[in-house]
C-alpha positions, 0 to 999 in steps of 0.5 A: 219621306213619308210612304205612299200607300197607292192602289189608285189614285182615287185612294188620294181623292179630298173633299173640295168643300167650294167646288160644286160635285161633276156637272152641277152649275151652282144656280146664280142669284138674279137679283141685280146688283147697283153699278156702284157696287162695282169697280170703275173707270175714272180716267187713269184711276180705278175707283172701288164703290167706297170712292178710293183708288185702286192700285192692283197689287197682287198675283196670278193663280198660274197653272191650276186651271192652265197648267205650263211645264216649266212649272212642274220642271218640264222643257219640251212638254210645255202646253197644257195639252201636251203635259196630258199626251206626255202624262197618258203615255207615262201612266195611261188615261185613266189614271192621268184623268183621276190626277187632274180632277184631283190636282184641280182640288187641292192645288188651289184651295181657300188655305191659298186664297187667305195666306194671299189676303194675309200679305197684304194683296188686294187682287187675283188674276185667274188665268184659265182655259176656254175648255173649261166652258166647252165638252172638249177633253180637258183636265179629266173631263170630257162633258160637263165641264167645270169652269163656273165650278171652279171659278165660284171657289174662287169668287167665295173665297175672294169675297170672304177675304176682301180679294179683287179677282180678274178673269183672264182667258189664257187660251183662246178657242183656235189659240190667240198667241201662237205657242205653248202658253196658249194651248195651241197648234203652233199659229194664232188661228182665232183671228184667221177664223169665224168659228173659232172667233165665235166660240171666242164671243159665246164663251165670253157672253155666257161668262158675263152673263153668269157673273154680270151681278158679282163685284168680286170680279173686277173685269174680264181679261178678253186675252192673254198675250195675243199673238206672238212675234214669230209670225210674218204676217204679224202685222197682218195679224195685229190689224185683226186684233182691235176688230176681235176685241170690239166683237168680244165687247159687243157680245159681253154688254148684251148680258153685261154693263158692270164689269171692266174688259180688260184688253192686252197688247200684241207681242206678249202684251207689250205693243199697244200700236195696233189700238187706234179706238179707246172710245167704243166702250166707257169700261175698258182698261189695258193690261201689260207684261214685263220680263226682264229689261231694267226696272226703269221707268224707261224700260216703259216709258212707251206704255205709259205714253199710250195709258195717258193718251187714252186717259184709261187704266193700265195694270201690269197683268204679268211681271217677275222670274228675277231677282229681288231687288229687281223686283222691288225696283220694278214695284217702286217705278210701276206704283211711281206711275200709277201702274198696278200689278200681278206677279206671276206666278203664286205658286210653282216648283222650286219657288220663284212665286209666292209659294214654293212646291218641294220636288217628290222624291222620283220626281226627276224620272217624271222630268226625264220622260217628258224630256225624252224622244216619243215621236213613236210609239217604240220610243215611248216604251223605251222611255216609259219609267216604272208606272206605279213609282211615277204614279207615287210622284204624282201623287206626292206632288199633288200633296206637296203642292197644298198650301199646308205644304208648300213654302212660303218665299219670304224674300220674294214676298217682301220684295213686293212689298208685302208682308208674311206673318211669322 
């Protein structure tokens, strides 16, 4: 393997010709867009402004603006919280907030967004983390948070490649799910508070009222998978949901009547029991998940039967983690019945996605110290790896996850459908 020569960490730093530099909001255009120009609502049916349907195909940008463990091959260390504890243990705070400004640059990238286009997908869904609204600490920074930064690389390079872009709040304020995926502290806390709940609806306001003028996006995803079933006030909790959604709505129409929300059901995006009003707005759509199970039409029969009693859109925001055929089964049925989707994810470490990430060499020390005991802080320094070889890996692994250096999955690629140009 190539050697990294490696004083610190801002020696790998690239130029990031889409984001805006630290603090700048890129000024947006006031110039009102027609509602034809936006994605709509026809009954079970999206119609794009040329008239013809739209069946989502396409997948989700995972872990750049969200990170999750398992995609860097960790278990335990699995929230975007604790990989940050885990990696400032390893090799200090400083150095882990140079990674992740770094990481958020060329992780994602316009190279990512047109081998995406070049497949054959037609949409992209944007998990990310309300932090990046908020002067909470986060991926490196502190004050001057840059979600609309990153987000208008994303628009840009969308536009340029006809790609629709859905934006999907994947951690809540207070957490919405209860678990790792959400970034939270064990319990879905934003239905049980007011002020978690109004950071929730200001955060969302300012984003529509930011793009409330560009027809890239296609909707706002108000949550991602809202709370989990672990809980045994769940009932309790799925009561709160439709009320929180009509809130979120209600704050977005005050700046926005464009977009499409998005509303996902509880449990995993899988139970759409608790929803007992589809007429409270005339642009809204409902998003499913899917894991395992047959790839039958059975296996979501109970979704489908809730999509045509509302006469409104559903998609399948997340799918995937199994094998080929599987998915290629699973496409047929979802597209059978007018069912778009996402897979996720795009890109990962060891493939399962659209892109595969080499493993650096050391890469498996990193593993192991976010394996290991830390409840103490004599426990972290027993577990604690050479710091300049972990920061080598780090490094590596940044490099390897360009798109330049990953590796196409063709088979999964195909699976779906879609195409890889040789």
């Amino acid at each position: 393997m190539k050697k990294i020569i490696y004083p610190i960490v801002a020696s790998l730093l690239l130029s990031f010709t889409g984001c805006q530099s630290k603090g700048e909001i890129p000024a947006q255009e006031e110039e009102t867009v027609s509602p034809e120009m936006f994605v709509r609502v026809s009954g079970t049916d999206l119609i794009q402004p040329d008239g013809q349907k739209l069946l989502i195909r396409g997948t989700n940008l995972g872990n750049w603006l969200n990170p999750e463990g398992y995609m860097f091959g960790f278990n335990k260390t699995n929230s975007p919280g604790r990989i940050n504890q885990m990696f400032c243990e390893m090799v200090g705070p400083d150095f882990t907030a140079e990674f992740w400004k770094t990481f958020k640059d060329n992780y994602i990238t316009a190279e990512d967004i047109r081998f995406i286009a070049e497949t054959g997908a037609n949409t992209i869904r944007l998990p990310f983390h309300y932090k990046l609204f908020t002067d909470e600490d986060y991926m490196g920074l502190t004050t001057n948070q840059d979600g609309f930064a990153r987000i208008d690389s994303v628009v840009n390079w969308c536009r340029e490649t006809g790609l629709y872009l859905i934006l999907d709040m994947h951690d809540a304020p207070g957490g919405q799910t209860g678990d790792n995926i959400d970034d939270s502290y064990g319990y879905p806390w934003l239905f049980d508070s007011e002020a978690s709940q109004r950071l929730f609806c200001d955060i969302w306001k300012k984003i529509a009222d930011y793009y409330k003028n560009e027809p890239i996006i296609l909707g706002y995803e108000l949550i991602n998978e809202p709370i989990a079933p672990y809980f045994n006030n769940m009932e309790e909790l799925n009561a709160k949901l439709e009320p929180l959604h009509k809130q979120a709505v209600a704050a977005i129409r005050e700046v926005d009547t464009n977009h499409i929300i998005l509303l996902g059901g509880a449990q995993w995006n899988g139970n759409f029991r608790p929803f007992t009003d589809a007429t409270y707005d005339d642009k809204i759509m409902y998003t499913c998940h899917r894991y395992g199970g047959e790839a039958t039409k059975a296996a979501i029969q109970e979704i489908i039967d809730f999509r045509d009693k509302v006469d409104l859109p559903m998609y399948m925001g997340e799918i995937g983690h199994n094998t080929e055929a599987w998915q290629n089964a699973f496409c047929h049925v979802m597209e059978e019945n007018n069912i778009g989707w996402t897979f996720w994810p795009y890109k990962k470490l060891d493939g399962s996605s659209f892109m595969g990430i080499n493993a650096p060499e050391n890469w498996d020390q990193v593993v192991a110290f976010s394996e290991a005991p830390r409840s103490t802080y004599k426990e972290i320094r027993n577990a604690r790896p050479d710091q300049e070889t972990i920061k080598k890996a780090l490094a590596r692994f940044i490099e390897n996850s360009k798109c330049k250096n990953c590796v196409p999955q063709e088979g999964y690629i195909r699976s779906l459908g879609l195409q890889v140009n040789e």
